[in-house]
N, C-alpha and C positions, 0 to 999 in steps of 0.2 A: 443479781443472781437470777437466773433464768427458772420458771416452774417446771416440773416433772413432764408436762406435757410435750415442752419446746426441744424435741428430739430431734431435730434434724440435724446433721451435719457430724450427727456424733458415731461413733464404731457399734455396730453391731455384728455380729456373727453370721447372725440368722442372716438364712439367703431371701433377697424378697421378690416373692411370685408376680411377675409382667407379662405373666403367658394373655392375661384378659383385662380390661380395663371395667370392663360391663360389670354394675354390682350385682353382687350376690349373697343370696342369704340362705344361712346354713341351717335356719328353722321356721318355721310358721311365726314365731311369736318376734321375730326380727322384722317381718315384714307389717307384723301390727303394731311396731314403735313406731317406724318408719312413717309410718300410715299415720298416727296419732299425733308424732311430732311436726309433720308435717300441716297436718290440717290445723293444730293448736300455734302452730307458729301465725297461722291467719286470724286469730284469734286479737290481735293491737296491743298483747298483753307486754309484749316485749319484741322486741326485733333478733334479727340473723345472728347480729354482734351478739347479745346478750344470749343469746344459747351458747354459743361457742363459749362464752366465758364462764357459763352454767359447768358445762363440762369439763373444761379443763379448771374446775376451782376445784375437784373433788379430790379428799384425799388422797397423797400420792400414793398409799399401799392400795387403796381401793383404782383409781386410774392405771399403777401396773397391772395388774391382778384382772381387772375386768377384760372382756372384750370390746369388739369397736361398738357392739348394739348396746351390751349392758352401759356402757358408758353416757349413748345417748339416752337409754333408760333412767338413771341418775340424775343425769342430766335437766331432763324434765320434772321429773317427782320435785326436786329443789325449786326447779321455776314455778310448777303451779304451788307448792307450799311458800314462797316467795307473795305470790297473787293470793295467797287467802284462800286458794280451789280447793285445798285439800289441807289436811292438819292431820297430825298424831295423836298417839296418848299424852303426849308431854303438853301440846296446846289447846288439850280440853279444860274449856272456862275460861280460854281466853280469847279477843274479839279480833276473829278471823277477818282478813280487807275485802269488805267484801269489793268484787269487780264486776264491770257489766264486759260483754267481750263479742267480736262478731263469729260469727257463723256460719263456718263454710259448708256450701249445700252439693251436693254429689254431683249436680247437673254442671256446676261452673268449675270443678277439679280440673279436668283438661285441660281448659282454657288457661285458670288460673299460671298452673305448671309449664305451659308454652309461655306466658308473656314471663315468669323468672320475677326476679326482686333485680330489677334497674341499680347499681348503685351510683350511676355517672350522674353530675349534676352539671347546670351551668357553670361556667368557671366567673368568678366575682374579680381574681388577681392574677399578674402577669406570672406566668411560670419562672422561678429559677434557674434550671439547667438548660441547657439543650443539648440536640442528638449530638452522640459522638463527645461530648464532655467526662472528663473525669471526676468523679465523684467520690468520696469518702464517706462512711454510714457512723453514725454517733456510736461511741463507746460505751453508754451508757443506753440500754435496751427494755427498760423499763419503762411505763406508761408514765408519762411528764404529768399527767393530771389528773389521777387514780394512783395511788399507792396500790402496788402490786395488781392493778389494773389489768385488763385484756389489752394486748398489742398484737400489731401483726407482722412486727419487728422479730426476725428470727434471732436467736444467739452465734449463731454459726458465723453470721454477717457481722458482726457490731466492732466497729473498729475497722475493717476495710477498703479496700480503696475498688471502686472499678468501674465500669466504661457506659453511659447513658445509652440505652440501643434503639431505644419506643419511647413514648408520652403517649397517655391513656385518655388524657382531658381528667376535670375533675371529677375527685368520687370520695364519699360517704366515708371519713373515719371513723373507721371501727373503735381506736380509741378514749373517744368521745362517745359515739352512738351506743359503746354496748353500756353505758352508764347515765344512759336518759340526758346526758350534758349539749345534745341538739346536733346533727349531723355533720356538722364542723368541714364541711369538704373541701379536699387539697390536691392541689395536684399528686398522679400518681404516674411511677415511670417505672420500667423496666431496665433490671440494672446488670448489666456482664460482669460476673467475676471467671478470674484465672484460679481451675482446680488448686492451685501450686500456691496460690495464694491465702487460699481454704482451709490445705491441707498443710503438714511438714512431711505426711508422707503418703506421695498421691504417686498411684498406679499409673494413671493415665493423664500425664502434663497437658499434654493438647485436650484435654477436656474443657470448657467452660461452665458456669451454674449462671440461671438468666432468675431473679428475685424480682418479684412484684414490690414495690414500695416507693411510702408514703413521702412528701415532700419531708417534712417535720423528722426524717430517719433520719436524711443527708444531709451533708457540708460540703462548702464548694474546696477542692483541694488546696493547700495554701501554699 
C-alpha cells in the first residue's frame, strides 16, 4: 500500500497551474524554511533522501492539510529533533544526541548551489536492460529493505510494462541512502509508458509518461 504522499497518477479535480515553472513563495516565512532547510541539509546530519522521507512520514491528515512550505517546515523540526538539535516539553530530562554538524558560511552559498548534490556514481556492475527494451516494474512498490521505507518507486507504475528510452549511468538509491544503509548505487533508466496503459480511461491515447527508475523496480519481460 502506497503513503498519502505518493499521489501521482491518481484523479484529481483541481486543475493544475503550468502557467510558470519558476518557484515561488507566497510569504516571507516560506522563503526562510527554504533558506534554513537548505543550508541545514549542508549540515552531514542527514542527506537529500532522508529529508524527503522526513516529509513524507508525517501524518496523512497533517501532510493533506499542510501546504507545500508547511510540509518542509515539519519536515525539518522531525530531522533536527531526530539529531538531538532540538527537543520538546515531552524530552525534557532526557539525553538529547548530541551532534557536531558542518557550517555553511554565506560566502560559499553560491558556489555551494551551482555545483548541486551529484548523485551519479561510478558504475561497479554491468547494466541489465538496454535502449529500446521492454521492461516490466515489480508489483510490489515498497522499499525491499525498510519496512514502509522511502522509495522512489511510484504507485501508478507498479506492475507495468514499458519501453527503455535513456540510461543515466549509476546513481545513489534513495532507498538505501535515506536510511544511512550506505549509497547502494544502481543503474538508473528512463522508462516510456503507454497513457492507455496507466490509465482505463485516458483522454489522450497517443500521450506517453517517461518515469526515472531505479534498476532493483524492473523485470526483464518474460
Amino acid at each position: 500500500m502506497s503513503k498519502v504522499h505518493d499521489m501521482g497518477g491518481r484523479f484529481d479535480p483541481k486543475r493544475i497551474d503550468i502557467t510558470s515553472s519558476d518557484l515561488k513563495f507566497k510569504a516571507d516565512w516560506e522563503k526562510d524554511v527554504f533558506t534554513i532547510t537548505l543550508a541545514l541539509g549542508f549540515s552531514g546530519l542527514w542527506n537529500l533522501d532522508r529529508s524527503r522521507y522526513a516529509r513524507e512520514s508525517l501524518q496523512p491528515k497533517d501532510y493533506l492539510q499542510f501546504s507545500y512550505f508547511e510540509k518542509w517546515l515539519a519536515g525539518l523540526i522531525n530531522l533536527l529533533g531526530e539529531n538531538g538539535i532540538i527537543t520538546d516539553e515531552r524530552d525534557i530530562g532526557n539525553n538529547a544526541k548530541k551532534s557536531s554538524f558542518r557550517v555553511l558560511e554565506a560566502k560559499n552559498v553560491k558556489k555551494l548551489l551551482l555545483m548541486g548534490g551529484p548523485s551519479k556514481r561510478d558504475s561497479t556492475t554491468e547494466k541489465k536492460f538496454n535502449l529500446g527494451e521492454t521492461v516490466s516494474v515489480r508489483t510490489d512498490n515498497s522499499n525491499t529493505r525498510v519496512e514502509r521505507g522511502h522509495t522512489r518507486l511510484p504507485n501508478y507504475v507498479k506492475g507495468m510494462t514499458g519501453k527503455v528510452i535513456a540510461y543515466h549511468g549509476s546513481h545513489v538509491l534513495p532507498d538505501a541512502n535515506a536510511h544511512f544503509l550506505g549509497e547502494s548505487p544502481q543503474a538508473l533508466y528512463s522508462v516510456e509508458f503507454k497513457s492507455q496503459e496507466l490509465w482505463d480511461k485516458c483522454e489522450h491515447v497517443e500521450d506517453t509518461v517517461i518515469v526515472d527508475l531505479w534498476e532493483s523496480y524492473l523485470e526483464k519481460c518474460k
